[in-house]
PDB file of N, CA, C and O in Angstrom:
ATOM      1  N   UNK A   1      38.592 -35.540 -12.570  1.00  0.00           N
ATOM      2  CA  UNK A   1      37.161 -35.660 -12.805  1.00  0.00           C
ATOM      3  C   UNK A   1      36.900 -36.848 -13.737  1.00  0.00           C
ATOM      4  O   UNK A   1      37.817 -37.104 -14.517  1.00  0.00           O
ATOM      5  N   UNK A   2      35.929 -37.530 -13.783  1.00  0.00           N
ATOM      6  CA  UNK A   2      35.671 -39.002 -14.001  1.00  0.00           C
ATOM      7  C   UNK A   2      34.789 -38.552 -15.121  1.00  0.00           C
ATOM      8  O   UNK A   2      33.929 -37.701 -14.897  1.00  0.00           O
ATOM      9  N   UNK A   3      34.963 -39.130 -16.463  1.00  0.00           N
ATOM     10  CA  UNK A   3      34.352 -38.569 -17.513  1.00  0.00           C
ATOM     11  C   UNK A   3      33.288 -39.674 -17.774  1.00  0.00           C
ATOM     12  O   UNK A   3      33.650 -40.816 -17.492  1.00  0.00           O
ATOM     13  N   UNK A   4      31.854 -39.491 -18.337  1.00  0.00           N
ATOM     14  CA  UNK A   4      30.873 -40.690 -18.205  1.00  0.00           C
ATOM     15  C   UNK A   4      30.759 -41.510 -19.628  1.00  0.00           C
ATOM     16  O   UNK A   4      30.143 -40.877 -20.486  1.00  0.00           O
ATOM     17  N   UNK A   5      31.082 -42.377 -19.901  1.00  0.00           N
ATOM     18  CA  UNK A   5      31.376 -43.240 -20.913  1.00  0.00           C
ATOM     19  C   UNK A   5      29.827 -44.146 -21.474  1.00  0.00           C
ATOM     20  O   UNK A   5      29.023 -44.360 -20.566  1.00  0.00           O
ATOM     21  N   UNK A   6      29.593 -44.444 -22.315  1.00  0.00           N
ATOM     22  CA  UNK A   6      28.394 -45.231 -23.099  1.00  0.00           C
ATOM     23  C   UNK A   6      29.233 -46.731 -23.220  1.00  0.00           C
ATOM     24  O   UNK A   6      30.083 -46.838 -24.105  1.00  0.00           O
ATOM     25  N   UNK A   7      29.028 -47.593 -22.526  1.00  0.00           N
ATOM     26  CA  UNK A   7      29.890 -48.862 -22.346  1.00  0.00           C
ATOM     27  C   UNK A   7      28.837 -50.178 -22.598  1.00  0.00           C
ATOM     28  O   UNK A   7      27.850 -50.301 -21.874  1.00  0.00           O
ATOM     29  N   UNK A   8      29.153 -51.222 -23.766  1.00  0.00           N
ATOM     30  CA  UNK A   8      28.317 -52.045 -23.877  1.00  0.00           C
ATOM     31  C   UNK A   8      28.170 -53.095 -22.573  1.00  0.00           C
ATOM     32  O   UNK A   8      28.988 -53.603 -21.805  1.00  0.00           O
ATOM     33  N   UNK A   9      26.623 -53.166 -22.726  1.00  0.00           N
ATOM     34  CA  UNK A   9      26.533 -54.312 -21.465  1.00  0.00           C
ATOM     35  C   UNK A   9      27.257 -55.475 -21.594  1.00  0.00           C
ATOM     36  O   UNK A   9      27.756 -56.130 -20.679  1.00  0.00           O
ATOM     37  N   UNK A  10      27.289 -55.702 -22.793  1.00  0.00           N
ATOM     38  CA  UNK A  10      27.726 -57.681 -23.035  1.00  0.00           C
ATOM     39  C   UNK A  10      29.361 -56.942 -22.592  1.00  0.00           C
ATOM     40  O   UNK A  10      29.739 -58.026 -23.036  1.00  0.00           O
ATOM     41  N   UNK A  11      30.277 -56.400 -22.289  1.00  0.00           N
ATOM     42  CA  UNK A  11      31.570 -56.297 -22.442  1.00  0.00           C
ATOM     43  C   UNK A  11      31.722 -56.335 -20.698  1.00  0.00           C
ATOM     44  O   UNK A  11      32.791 -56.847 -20.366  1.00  0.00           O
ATOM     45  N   UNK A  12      31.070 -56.000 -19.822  1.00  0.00           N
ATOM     46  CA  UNK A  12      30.791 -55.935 -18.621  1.00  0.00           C
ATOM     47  C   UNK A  12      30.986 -57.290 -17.797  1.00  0.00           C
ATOM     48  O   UNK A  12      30.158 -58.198 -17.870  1.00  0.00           O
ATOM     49  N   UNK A  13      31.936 -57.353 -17.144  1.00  0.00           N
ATOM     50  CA  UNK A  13      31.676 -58.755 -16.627  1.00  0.00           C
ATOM     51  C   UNK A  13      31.385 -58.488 -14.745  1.00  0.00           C
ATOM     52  O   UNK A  13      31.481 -57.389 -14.200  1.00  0.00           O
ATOM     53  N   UNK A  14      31.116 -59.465 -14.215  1.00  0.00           N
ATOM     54  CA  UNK A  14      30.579 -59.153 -12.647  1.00  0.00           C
ATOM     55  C   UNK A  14      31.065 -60.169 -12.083  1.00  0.00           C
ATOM     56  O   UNK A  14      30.824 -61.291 -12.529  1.00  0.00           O
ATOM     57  N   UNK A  15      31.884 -59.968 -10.937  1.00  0.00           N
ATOM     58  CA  UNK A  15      32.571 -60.895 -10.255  1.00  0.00           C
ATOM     59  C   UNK A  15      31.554 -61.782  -9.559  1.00  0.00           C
ATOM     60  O   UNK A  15      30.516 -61.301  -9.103  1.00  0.00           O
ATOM     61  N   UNK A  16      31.814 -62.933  -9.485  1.00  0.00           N
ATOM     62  CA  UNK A  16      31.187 -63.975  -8.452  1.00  0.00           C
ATOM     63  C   UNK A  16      30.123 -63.521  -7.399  1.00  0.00           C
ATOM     64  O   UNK A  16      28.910 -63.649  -7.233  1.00  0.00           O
ATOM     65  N   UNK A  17      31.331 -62.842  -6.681  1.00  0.00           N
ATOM     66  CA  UNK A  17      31.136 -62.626  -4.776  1.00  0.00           C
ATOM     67  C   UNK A  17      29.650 -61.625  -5.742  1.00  0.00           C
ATOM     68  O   UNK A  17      28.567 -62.202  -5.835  1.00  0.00           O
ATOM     69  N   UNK A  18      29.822 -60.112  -6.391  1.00  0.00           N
ATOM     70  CA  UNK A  18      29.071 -59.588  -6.392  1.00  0.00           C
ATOM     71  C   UNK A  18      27.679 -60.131  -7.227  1.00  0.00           C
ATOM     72  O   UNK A  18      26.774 -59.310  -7.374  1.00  0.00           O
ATOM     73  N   UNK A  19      27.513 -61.464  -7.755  1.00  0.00           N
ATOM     74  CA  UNK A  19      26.129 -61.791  -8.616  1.00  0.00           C
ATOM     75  C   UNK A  19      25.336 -62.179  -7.519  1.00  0.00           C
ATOM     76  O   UNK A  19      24.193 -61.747  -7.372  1.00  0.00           O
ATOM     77  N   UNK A  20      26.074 -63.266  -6.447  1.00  0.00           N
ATOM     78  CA  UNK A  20      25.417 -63.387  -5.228  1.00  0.00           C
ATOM     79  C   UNK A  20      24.197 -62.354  -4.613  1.00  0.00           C
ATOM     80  O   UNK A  20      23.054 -62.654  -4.268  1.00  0.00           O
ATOM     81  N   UNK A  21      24.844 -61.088  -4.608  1.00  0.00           N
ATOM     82  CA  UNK A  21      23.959 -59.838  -3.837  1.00  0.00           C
ATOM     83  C   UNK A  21      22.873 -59.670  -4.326  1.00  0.00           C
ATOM     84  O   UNK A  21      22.007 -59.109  -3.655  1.00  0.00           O
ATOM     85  N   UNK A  22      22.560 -60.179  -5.855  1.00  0.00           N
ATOM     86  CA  UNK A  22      21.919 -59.753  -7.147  1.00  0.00           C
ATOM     87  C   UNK A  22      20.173 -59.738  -5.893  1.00  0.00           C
ATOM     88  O   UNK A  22      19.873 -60.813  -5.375  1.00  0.00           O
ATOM     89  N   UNK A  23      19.421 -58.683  -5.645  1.00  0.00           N
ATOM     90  CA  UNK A  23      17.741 -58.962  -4.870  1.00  0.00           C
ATOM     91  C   UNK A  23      17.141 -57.906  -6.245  1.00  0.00           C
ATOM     92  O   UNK A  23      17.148 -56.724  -6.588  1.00  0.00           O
ATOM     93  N   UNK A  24      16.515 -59.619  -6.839  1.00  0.00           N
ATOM     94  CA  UNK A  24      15.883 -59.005  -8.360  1.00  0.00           C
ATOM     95  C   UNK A  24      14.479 -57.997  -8.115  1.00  0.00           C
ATOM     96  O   UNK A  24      13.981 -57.159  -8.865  1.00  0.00           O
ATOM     97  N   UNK A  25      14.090 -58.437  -6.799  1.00  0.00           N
ATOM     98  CA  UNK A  25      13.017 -57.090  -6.503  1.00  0.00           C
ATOM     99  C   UNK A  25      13.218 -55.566  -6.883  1.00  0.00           C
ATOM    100  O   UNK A  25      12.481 -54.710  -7.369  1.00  0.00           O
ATOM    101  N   UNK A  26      14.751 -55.600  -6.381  1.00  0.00           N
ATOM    102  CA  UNK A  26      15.620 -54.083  -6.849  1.00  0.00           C
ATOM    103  C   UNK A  26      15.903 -53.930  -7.813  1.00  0.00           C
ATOM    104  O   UNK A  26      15.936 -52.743  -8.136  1.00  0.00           O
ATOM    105  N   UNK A  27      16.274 -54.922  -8.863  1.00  0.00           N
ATOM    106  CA  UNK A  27      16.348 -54.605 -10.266  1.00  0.00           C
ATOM    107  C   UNK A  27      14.621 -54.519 -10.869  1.00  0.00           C
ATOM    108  O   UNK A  27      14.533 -53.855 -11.902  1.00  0.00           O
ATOM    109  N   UNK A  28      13.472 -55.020 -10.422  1.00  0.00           N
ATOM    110  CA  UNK A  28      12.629 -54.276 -10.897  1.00  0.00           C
ATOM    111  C   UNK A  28      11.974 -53.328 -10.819  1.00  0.00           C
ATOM    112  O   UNK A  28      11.065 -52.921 -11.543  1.00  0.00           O
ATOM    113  N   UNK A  29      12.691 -52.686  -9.365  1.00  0.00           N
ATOM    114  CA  UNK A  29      12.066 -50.847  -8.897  1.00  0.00           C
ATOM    115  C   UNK A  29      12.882 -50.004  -9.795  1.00  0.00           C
ATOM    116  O   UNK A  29      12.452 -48.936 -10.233  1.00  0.00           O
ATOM    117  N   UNK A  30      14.412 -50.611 -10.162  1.00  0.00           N
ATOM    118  CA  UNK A  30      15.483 -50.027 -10.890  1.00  0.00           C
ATOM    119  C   UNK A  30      15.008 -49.595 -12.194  1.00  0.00           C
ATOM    120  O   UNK A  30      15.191 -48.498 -12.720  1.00  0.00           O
ATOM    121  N   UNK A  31      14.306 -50.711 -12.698  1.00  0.00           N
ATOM    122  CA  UNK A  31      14.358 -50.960 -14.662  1.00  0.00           C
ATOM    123  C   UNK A  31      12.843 -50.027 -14.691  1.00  0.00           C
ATOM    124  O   UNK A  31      12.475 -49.517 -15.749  1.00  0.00           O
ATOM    125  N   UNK A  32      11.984 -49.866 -13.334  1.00  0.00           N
ATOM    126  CA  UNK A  32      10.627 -49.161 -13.840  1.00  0.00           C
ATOM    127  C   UNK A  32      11.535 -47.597 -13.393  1.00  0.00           C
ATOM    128  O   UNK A  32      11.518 -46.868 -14.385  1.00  0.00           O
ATOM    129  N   UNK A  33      12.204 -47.001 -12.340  1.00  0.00           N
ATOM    130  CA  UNK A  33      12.767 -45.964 -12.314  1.00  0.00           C
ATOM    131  C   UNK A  33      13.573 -45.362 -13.764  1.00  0.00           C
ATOM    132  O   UNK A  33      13.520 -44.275 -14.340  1.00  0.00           O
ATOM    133  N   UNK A  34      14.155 -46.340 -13.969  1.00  0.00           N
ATOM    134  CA  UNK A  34      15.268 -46.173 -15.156  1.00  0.00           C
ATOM    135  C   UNK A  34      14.082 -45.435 -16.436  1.00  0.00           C
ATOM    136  O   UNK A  34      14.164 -44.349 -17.009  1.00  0.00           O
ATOM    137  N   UNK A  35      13.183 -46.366 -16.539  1.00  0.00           N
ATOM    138  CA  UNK A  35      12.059 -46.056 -17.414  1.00  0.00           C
ATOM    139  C   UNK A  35      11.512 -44.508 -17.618  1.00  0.00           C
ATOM    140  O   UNK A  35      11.697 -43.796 -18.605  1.00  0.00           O
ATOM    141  N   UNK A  36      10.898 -44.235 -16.596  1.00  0.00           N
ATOM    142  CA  UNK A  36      10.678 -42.989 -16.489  1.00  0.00           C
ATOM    143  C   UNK A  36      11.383 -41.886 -16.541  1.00  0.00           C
ATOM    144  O   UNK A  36      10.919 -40.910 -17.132  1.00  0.00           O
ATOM    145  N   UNK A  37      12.942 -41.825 -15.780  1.00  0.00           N
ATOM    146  CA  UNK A  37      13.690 -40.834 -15.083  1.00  0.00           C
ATOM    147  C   UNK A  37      15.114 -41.458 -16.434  1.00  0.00           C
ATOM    148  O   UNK A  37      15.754 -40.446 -16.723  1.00  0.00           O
ATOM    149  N   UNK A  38      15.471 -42.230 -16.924  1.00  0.00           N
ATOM    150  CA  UNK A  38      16.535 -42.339 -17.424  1.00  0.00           C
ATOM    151  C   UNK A  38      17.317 -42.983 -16.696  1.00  0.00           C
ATOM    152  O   UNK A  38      16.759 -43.764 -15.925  1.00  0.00           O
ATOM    153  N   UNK A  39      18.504 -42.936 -16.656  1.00  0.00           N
ATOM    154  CA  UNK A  39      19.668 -43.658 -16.082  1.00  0.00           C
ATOM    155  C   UNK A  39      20.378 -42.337 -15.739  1.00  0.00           C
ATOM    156  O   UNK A  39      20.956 -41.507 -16.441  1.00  0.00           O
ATOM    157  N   UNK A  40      20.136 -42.426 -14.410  1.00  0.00           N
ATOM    158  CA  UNK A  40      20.573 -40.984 -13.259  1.00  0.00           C
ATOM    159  C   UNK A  40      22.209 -40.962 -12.865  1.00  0.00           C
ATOM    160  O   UNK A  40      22.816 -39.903 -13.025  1.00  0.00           O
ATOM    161  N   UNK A  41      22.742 -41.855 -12.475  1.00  0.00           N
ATOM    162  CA  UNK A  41      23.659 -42.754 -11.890  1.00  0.00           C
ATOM    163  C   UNK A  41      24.439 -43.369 -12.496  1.00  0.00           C
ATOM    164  O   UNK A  41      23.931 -44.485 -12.604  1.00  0.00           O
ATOM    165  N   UNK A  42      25.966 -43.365 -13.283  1.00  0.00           N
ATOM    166  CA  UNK A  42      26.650 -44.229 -13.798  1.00  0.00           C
ATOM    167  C   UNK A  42      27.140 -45.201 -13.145  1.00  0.00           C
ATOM    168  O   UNK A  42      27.725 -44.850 -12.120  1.00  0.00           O
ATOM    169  N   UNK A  43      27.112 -46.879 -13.466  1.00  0.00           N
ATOM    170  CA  UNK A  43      27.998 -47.560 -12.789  1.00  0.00           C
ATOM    171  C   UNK A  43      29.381 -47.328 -12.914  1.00  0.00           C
ATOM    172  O   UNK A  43      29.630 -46.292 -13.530  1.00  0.00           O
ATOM    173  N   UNK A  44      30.358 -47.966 -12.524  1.00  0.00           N
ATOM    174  CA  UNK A  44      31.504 -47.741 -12.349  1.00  0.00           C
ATOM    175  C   UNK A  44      32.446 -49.049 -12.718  1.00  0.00           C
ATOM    176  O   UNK A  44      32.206 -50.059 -12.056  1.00  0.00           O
ATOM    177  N   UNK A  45      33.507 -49.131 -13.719  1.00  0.00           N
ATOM    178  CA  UNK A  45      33.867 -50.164 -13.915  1.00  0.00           C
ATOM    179  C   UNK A  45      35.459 -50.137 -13.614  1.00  0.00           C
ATOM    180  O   UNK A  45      35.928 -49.168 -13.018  1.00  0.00           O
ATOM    181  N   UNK A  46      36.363 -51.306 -14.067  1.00  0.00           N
ATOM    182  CA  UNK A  46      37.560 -51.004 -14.137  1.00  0.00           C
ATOM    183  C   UNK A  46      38.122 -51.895 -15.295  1.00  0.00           C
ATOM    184  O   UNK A  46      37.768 -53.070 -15.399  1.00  0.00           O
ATOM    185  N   UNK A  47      38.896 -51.385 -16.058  1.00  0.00           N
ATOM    186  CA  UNK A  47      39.238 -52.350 -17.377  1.00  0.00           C
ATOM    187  C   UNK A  47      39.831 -53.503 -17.091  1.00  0.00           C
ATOM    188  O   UNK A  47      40.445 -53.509 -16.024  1.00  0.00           O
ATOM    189  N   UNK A  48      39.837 -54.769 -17.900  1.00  0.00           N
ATOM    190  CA  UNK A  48      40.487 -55.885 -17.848  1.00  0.00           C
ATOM    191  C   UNK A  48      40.531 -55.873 -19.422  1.00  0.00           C
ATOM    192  O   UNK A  48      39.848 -55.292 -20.265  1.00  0.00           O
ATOM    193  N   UNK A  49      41.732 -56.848 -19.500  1.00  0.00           N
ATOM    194  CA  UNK A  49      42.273 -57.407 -20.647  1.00  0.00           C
ATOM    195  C   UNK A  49      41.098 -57.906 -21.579  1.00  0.00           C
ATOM    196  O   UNK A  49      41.123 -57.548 -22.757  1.00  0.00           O
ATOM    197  N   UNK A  50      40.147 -58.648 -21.160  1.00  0.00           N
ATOM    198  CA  UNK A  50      38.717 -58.815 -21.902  1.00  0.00           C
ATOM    199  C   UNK A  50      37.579 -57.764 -21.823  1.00  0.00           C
ATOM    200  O   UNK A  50      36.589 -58.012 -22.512  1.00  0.00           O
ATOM    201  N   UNK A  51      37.573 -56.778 -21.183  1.00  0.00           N
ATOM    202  CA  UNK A  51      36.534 -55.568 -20.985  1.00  0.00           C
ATOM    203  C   UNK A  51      36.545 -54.956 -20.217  1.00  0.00           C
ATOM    204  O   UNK A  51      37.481 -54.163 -20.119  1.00  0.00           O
ATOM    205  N   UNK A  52      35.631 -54.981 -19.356  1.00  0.00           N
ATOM    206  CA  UNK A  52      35.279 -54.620 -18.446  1.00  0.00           C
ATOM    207  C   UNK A  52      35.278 -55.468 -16.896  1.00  0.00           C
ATOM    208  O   UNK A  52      35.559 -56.660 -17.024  1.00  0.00           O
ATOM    209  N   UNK A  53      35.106 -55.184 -16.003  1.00  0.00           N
ATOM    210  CA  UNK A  53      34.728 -55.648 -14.298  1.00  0.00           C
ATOM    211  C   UNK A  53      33.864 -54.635 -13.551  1.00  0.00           C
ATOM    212  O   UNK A  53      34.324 -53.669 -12.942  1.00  0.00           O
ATOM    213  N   UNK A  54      32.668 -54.920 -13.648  1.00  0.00           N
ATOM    214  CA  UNK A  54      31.700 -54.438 -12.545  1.00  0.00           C
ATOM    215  C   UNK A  54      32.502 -53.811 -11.272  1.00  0.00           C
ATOM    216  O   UNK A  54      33.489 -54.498 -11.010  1.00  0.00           O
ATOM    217  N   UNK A  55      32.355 -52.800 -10.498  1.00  0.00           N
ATOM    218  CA  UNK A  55      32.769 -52.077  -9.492  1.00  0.00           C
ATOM    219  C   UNK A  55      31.918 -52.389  -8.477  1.00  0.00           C
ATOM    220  O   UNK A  55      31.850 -53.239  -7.589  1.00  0.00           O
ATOM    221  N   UNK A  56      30.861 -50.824  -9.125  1.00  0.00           N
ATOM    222  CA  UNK A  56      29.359 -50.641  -8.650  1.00  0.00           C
ATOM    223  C   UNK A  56      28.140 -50.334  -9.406  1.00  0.00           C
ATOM    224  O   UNK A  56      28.036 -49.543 -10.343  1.00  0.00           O
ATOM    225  N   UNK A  57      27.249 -51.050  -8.884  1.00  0.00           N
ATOM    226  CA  UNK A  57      26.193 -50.219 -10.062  1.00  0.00           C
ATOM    227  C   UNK A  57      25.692 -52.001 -10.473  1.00  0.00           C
ATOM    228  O   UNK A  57      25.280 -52.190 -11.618  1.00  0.00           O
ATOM    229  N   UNK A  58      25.761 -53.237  -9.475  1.00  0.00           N
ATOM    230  CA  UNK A  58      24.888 -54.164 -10.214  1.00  0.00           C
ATOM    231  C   UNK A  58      23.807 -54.290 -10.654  1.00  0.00           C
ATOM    232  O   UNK A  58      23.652 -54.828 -11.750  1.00  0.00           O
ATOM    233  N   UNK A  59      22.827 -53.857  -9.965  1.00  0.00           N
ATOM    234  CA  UNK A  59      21.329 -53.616  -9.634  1.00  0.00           C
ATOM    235  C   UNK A  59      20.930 -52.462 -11.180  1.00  0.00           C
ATOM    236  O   UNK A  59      19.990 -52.381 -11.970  1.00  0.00           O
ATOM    237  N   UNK A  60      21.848 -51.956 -11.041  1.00  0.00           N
ATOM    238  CA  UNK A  60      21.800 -50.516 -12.806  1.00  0.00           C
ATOM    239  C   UNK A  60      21.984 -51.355 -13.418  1.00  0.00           C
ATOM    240  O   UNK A  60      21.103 -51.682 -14.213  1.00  0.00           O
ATOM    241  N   UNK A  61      22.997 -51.978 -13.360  1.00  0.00           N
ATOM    242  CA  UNK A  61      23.542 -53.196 -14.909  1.00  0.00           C
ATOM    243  C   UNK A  61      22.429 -54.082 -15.162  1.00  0.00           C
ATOM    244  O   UNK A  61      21.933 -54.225 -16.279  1.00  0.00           O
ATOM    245  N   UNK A  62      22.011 -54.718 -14.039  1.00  0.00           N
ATOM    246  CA  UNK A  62      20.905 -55.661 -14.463  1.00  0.00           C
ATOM    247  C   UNK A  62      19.706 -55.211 -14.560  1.00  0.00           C
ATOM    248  O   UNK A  62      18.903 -56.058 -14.952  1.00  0.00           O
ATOM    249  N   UNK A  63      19.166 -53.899 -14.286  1.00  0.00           N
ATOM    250  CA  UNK A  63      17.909 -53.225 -14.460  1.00  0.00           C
ATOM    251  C   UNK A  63      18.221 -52.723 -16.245  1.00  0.00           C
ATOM    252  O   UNK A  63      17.191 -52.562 -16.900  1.00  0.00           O
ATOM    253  N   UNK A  64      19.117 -52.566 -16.740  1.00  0.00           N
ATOM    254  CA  UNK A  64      19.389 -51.781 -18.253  1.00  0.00           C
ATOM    255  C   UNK A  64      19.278 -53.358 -18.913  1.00  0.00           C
ATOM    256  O   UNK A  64      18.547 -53.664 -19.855  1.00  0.00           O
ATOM    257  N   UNK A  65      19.891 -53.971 -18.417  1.00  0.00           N
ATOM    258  CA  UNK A  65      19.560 -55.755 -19.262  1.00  0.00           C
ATOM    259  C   UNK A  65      18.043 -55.343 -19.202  1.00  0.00           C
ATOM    260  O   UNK A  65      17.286 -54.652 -19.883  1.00  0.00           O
ATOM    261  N   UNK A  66      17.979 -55.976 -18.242  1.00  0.00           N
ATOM    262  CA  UNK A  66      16.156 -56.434 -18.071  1.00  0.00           C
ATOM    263  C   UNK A  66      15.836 -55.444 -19.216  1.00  0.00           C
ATOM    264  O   UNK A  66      15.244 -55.967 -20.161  1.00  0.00           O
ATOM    265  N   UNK A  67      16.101 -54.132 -19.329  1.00  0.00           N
ATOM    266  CA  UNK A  67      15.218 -53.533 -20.479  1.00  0.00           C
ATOM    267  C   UNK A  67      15.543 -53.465 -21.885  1.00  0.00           C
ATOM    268  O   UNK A  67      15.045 -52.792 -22.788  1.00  0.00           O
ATOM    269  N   UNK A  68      16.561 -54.375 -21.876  1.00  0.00           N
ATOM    270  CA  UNK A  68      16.510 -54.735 -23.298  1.00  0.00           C
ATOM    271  C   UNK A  68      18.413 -53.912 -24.045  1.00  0.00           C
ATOM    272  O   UNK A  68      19.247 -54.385 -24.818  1.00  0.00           O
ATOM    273  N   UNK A  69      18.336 -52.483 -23.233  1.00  0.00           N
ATOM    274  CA  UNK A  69      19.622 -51.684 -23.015  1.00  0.00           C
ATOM    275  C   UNK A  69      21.158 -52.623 -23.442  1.00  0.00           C
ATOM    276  O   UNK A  69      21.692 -53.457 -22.711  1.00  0.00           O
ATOM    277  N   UNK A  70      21.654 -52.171 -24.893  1.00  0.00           N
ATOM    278  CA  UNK A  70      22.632 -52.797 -25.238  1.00  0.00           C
ATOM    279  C   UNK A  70      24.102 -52.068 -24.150  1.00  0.00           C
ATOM    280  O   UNK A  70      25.041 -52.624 -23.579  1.00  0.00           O
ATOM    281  N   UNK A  71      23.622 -50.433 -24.275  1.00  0.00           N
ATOM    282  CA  UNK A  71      24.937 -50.087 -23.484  1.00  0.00           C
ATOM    283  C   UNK A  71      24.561 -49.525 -22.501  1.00  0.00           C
ATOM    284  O   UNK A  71      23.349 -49.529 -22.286  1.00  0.00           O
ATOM    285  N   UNK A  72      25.615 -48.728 -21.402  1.00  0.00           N
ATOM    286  CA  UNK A  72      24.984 -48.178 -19.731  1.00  0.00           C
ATOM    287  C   UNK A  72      26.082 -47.215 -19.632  1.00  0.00           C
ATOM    288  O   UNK A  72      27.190 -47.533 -20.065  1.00  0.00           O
ATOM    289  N   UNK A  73      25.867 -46.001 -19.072  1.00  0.00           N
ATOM    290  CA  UNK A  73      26.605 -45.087 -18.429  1.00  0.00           C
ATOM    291  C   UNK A  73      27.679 -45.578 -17.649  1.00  0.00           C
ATOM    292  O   UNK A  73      27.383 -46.342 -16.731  1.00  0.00           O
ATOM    293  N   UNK A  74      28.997 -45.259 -17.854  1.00  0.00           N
ATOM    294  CA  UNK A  74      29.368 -45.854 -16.876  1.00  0.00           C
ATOM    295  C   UNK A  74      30.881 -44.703 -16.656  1.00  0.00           C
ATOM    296  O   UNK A  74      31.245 -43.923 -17.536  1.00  0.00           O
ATOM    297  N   UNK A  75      31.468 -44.834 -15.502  1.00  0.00           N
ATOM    298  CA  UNK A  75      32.859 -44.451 -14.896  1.00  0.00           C
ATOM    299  C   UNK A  75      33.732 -45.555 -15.104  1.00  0.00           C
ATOM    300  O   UNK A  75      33.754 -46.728 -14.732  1.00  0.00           O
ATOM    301  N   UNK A  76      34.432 -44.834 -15.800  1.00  0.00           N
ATOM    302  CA  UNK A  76      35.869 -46.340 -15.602  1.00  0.00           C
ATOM    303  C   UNK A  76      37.019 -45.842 -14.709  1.00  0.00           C
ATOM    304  O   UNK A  76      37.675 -44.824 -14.931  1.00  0.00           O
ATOM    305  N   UNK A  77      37.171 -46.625 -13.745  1.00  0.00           N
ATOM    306  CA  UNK A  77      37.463 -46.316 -12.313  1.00  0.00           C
ATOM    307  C   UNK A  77      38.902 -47.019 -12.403  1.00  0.00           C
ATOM    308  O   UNK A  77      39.045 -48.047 -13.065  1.00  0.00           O
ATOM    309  N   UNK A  78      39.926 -46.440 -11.730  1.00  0.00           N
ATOM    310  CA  UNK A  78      41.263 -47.001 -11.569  1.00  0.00           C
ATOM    311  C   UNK A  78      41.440 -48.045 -10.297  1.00  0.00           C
ATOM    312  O   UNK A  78      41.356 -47.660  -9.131  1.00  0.00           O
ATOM    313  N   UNK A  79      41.700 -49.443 -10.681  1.00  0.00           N
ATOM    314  CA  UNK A  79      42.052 -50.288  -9.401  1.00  0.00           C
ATOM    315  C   UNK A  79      42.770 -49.607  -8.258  1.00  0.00           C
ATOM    316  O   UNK A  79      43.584 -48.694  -8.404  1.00  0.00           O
ATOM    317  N   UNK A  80      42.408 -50.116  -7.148  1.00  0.00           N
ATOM    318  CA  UNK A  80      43.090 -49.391  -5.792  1.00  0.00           C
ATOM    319  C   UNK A  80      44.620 -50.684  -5.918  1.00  0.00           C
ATOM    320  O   UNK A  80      44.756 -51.860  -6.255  1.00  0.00           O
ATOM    321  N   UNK A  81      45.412 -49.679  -5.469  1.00  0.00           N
ATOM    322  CA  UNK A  81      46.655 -50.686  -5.241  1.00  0.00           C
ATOM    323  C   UNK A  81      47.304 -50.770  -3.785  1.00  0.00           C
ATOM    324  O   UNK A  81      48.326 -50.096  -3.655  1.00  0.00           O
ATOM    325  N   UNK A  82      47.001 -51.277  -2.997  1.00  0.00           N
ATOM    326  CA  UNK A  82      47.547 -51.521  -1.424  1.00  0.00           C
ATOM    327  C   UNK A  82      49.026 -51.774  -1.318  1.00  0.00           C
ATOM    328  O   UNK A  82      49.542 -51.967  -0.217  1.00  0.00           O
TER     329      UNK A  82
END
């Protein structure tokens, strides 16, 4: 069971491929949802030697920026190994 962690935003980093996807329309239905209802949904990260790496959950990460949100719910998720 995946325990839910209080993880600072600035420690969070987001790969390339995924900033691309970034449709800021969705981070502002996100940051007015977030507003009202809280933060429902943890993103999901995986550790690196400097912090963190974004999984899932961009659109959360950048809707908790936009509001100012130093830290975010999050899962810290184990790399898949093939």
């Amino acid at each position: 069971m995946l325990k839910v962690m209080e993880l600072e935003t600035a420690k969070i980093r987001v790969p390339v491929k995924r900033v691309k996807t970034l449709d800021p329309a969705k981070v502002e239905t996100l940051a007015e949802d977030i507003l009202e209802n809280g933060q429902t949904t943890p993103i999901e990260v995986r550790t690196d030697p400097k912090g963190y790496i974004l999984i899932e959950g961009l659109h959360r990460l950048e809707a908790m920026k936009a509001l100012g949100e130093d830290t975010i719910k999050s899962y810290i998720v184990q790399a898949r190994k093939f």
